[in-house]
C-alpha positions in Angstrom: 46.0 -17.3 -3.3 45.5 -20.7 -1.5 42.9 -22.8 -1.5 42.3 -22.4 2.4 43.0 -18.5 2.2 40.5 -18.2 -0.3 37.8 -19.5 1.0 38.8 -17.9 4.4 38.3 -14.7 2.7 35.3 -15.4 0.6 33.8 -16.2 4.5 34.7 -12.6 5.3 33.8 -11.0 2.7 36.2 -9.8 1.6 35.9 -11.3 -2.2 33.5 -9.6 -4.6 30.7 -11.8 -6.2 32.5 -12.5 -9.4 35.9 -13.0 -8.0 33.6 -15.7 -5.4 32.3 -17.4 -8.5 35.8 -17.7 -10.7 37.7 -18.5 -7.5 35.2 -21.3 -6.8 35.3 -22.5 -9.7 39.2 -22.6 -10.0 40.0 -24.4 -6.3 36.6 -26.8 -6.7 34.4 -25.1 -4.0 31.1 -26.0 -4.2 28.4 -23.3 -4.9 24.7 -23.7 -4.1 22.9 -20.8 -5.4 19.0 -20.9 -4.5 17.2 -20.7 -6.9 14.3 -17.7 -6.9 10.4 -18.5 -7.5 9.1 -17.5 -11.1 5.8 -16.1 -10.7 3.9 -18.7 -11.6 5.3 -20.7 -8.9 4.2 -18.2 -6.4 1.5 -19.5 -4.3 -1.4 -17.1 -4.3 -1.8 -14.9 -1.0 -5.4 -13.8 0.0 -6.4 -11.4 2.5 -9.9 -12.9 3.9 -12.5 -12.9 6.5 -12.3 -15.8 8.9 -14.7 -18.9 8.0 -14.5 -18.0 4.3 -11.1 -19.9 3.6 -12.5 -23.4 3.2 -11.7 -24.9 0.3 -15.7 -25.3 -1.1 -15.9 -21.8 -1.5 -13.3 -22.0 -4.4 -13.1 -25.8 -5.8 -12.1 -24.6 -9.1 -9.2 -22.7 -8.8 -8.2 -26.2 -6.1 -9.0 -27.9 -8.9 -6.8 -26.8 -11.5 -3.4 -25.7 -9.3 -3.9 -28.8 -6.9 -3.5 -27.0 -3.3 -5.4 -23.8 -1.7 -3.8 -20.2 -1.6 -2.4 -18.9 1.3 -4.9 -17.0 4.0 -4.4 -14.2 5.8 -7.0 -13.5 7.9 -8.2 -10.1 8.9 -10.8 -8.6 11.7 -11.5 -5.9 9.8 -10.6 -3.5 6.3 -8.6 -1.4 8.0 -6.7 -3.9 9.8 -5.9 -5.5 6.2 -5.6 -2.1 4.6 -1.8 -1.2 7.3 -1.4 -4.6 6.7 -0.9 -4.0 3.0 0.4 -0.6 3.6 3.3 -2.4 6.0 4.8 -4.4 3.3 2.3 -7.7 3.2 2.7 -8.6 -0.3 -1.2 -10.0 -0.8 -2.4 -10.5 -4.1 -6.2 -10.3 -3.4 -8.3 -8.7 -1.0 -12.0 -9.4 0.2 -13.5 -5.7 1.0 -16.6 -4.9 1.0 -18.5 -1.7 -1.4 -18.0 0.9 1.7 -14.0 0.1 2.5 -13.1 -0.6 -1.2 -12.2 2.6 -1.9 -9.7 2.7 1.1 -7.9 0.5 -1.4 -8.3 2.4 -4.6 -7.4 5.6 -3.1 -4.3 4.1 -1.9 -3.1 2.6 -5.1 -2.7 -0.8 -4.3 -5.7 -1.9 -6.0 -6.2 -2.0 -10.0 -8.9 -2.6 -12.8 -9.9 -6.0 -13.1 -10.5 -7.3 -16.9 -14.1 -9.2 -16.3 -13.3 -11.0 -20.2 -11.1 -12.7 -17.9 -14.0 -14.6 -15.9 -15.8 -16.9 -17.3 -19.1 -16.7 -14.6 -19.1 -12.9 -14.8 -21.9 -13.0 -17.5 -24.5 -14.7 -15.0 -23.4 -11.8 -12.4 -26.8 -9.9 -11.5 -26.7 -6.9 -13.8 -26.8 -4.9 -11.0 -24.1 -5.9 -9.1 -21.8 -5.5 -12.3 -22.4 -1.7 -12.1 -23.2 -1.5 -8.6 -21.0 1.6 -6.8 -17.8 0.6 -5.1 -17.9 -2.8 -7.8 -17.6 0.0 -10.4 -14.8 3.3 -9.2 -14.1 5.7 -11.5 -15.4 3.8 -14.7 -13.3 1.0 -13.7 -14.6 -2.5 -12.1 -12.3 -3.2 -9.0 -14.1 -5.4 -7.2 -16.0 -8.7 -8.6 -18.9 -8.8 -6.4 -19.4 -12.1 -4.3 -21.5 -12.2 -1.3 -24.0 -9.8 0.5 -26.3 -9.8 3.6 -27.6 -8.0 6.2 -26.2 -6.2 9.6 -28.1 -6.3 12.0 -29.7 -8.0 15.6 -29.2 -11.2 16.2 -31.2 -11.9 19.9 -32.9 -15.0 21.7 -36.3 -14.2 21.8 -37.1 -16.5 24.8 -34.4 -13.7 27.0 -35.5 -10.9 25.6 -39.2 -9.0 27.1 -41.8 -8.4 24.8 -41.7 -5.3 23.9 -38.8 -6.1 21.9 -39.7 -8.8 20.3 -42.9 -6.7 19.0 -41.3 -4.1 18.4 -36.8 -4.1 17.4 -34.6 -0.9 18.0 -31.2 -0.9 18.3 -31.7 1.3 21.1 -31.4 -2.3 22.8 -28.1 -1.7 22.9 -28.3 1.6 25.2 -30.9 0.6 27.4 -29.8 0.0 30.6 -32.2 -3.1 31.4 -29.8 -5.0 29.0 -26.3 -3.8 30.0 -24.1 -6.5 30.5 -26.1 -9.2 28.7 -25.5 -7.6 24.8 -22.3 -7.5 22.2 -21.0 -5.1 19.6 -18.5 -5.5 16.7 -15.5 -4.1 17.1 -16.2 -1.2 13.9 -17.0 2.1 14.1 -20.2 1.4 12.2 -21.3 2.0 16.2 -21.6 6.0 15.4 -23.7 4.8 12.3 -25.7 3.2 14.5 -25.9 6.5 17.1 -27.1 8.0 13.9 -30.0 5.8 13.4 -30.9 6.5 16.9 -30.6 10.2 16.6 -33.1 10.3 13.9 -30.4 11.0 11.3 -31.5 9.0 8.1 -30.1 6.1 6.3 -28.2 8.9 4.0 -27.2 11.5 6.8 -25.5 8.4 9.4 -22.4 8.0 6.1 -21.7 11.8 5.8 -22.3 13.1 9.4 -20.9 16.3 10.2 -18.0 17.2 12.5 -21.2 18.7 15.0 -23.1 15.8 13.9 -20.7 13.1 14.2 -20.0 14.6 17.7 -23.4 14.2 18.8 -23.3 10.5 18.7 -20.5 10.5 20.9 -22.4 10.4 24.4 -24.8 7.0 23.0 -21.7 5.4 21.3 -20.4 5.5 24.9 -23.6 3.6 26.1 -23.4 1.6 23.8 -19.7 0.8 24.7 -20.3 0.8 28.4 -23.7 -1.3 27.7 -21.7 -4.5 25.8 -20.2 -7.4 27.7 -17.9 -7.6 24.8 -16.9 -5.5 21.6 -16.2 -8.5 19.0 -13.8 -9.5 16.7 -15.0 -12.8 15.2 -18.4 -14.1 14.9 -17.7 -17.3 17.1 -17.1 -15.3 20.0 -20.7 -13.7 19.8 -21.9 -17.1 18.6 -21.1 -18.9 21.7 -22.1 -16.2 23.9 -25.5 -16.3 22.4 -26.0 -19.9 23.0 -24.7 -20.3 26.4 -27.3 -16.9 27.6 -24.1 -14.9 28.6 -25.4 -12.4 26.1 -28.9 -12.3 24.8 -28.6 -10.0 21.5 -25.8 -8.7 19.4 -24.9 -6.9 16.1 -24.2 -9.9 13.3 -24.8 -11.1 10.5 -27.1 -13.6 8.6 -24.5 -16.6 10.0 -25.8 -16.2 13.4 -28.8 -16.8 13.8 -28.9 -19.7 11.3 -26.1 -21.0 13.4 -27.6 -21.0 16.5 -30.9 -22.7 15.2 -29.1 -25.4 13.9 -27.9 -25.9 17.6 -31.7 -26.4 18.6 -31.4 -22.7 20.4 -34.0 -20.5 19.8 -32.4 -17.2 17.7 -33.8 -14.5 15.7 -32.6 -11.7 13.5 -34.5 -8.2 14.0 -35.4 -5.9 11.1 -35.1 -2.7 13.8 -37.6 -0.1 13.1 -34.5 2.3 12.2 -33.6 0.1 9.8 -31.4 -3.2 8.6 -28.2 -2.6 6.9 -27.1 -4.3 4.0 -23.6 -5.3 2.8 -22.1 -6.3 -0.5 -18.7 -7.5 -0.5 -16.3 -9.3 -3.4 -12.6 -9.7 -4.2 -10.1 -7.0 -5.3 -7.1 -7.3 -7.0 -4.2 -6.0 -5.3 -0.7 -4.3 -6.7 0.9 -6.1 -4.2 1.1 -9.4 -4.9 3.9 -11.8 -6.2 1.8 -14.4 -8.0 1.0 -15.1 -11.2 -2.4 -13.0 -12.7 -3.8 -16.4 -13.9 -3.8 -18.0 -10.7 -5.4 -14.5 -9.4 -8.2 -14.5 -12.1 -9.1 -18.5 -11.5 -9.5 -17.6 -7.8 -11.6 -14.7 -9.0 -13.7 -16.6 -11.4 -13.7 -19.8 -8.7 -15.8 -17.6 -6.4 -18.1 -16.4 -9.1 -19.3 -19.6 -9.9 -22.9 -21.0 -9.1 -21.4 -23.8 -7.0 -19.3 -21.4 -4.8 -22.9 -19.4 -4.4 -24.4 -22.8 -3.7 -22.1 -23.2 -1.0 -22.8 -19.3 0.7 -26.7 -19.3 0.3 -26.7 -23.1 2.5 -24.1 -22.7 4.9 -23.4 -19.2 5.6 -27.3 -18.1 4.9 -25.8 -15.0 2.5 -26.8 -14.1 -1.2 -24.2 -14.7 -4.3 -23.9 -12.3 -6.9 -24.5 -15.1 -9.6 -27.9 -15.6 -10.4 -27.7 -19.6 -11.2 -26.6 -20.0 -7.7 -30.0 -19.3 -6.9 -31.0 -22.2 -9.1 -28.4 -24.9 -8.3 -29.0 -24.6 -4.2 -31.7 -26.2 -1.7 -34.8 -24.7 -3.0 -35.8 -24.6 1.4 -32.5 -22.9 2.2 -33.4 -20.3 -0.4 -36.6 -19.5 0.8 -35.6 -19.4 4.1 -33.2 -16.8 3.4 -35.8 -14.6 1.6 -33.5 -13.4 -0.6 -34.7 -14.9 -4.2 -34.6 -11.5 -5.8 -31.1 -9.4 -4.6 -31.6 -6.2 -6.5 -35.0 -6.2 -4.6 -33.4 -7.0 -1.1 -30.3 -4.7 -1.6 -32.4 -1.9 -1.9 -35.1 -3.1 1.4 -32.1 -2.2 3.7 -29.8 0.6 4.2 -26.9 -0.1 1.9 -23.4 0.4 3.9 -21.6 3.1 2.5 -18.3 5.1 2.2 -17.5 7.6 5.0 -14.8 9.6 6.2 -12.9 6.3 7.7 -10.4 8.6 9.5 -13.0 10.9 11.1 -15.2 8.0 12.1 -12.4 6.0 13.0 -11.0 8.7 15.3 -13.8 8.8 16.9 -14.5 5.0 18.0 -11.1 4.3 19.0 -11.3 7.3 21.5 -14.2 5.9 22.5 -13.7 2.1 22.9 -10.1 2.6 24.8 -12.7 3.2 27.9 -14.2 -0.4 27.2 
């Protein structure tokens, strides 16, 4: 065989791998074979919420491999759950105590060895065993930041009455339809619960009757909002500018809006404030190496990562010296000194029948 024939044919083809690789050799045609990624060279893919992949929420693990992971950002679990399920090879997830299990049930999240982190030891006791850190005996999520769900309103739009007195009936009474937002979650029928008289333990295990008699004021509540939200900045702006005048958030919003020189408060509702705690999981998934995923790990553990969420995002860390290290004002502003105390002042999210719940919403908000 020729020299032009050959490589005519090994264009086709029509020459098997080994043949390719003699031949080449034998008439001088160059070769380039790429070379594959070891997995230490694999750059670290996270699945995060948006505003938490700046780099001073992890300067350690920057630190040591000289560049930031790769972001993927999600609205929600469940978006990042199909995303997962769909072939995104991630190699750590940011879920929260109530969605965690999503991941663990599916199999793409495993045990995390917490000799491996240097900063779990000044983790609050608490949080170490706390449910949904701790499944099935195993710890599958380090636990990183917590806060509150909950109203954030301008008190110079709403009347008084609320302002004496918060409900998240705010959200189904007509006098504010049109001027209030909702997140995009069905943590709406939770919500509907509350209102219902339900209980902060009955609103995560609702019936099929139950859940079905939430329907009508998840509607209202649907019908009610301007918008149903995705990121905080869109509820953020809307707050400032008056478009809206309250809306479901979290700690950020309010902080952020004052720091405008806009007048913003966060409710405690008479049916109650939820609470969140969320932290990193480690995912099956992923293509990089376990040490990079345990610096990232143990990078937002650290006091100065805590530092970093208790003054600019206005949410607790799960490391007690963070407490210590960060403005002594932000800190009491947040009145938040003592977490085990003010995880347990507001109803905890939990774990609920995401397909049953999640049924329902989306019926629901196609009408929005």
């Amino acid at each position: 065989m020729n020299k032009l024939k050959f490589i005519d044919r090994m264009a086709q083809g029509k020459i098997s791998r080994r043949d390719m690789m003699r031949g080449a050799a034998a008439f001088g045609v160059g070769m380039t074979v790429m070379p594959r990624l070891s997995q230490a060279e694999e750059v670290l893919t996270c699945m995060e919420w948006s505003g938490y992949d700046v780099d001073n929420l992890f300067s350690s693990y920057i630190k040591k491999h000289g560049k930031a992971p790769n972001f993927s950002i999600f609205a929600n679990e469940e978006e990042a759950l199909q995303k997962v399920r769909g072939g995104f090879n991630a190699d750590i997830m940011h879920p929260c105590t109530y969605s965690v299990f999503r991941f663990t049930d599916a199999k793409i999240a495993e045990p995390i060895d917490t000799t491996k982190l240097s900063n779990w030891k000044d983790v609050f006791p608490a949080l170490q065993k706390a449910p949904g850190v701790v499944v099935d005996g195993n710890v599958v999520m380090t636990p990183c930041d917590w806060g509150n769900s909950s109203i954030a309103y301008r008190p110079d739009l709403v009347d008084a009455d609320f302002n004496a007195n918060p409900s998240w009936s705010i959200f189904t009474d007509d006098k504010y339809a049109g001027r209030v937002a909702m997140t995009d979650d069905y943590v709406v029928a939770e919500i509907a619960g509350l209102l219902l008289g339900y209980g902060p333990k009955k609103i995560f295990e609702m019936s099929d009757a139950e859940l079905a008699a939430t329907k009508p004021l998840v509607e209202k509540i649907v019908k009610n909002a301007r918008f149903l939200w995705k990121d905080p900045t869109e509820i953020n702006q809307a707050l400032a500018s008056g478009e809206i005048v309250a809306a479901y958030a979290w700690n950020e919003t309010p902080k952020t809006l004052r720091e405008q020189g806009i007048q913003a408060a966060y409710a405690v509702p008479k049916e109650g404030i939820f609470t969140w705690l969320c932290g990193l999981t480690l995912l099956t998934t992923g293509k990089a190496s376990k040490e990079a995923a345990y610096d990232f790990l143990d990078a937002w553990l650290s006091p100065e990562t805590g530092k970093q969420l208790i003054e600019d995002f206005s949410y607790g860390h799960s490391n007690r010296k963070a407490f210590e290290i960060a403005d002594p004002a932000k800190v009491a502003a947040l009145g938040i000194t003592d977490p085990e105390k003010a995880l347990n002042a507001g109803i905890m999210l939990q774990k609920v029948d995401a397909d049953k719940y999640g049924k329902l919403w989306d019926e629901v908000k196609t009408m929005k």
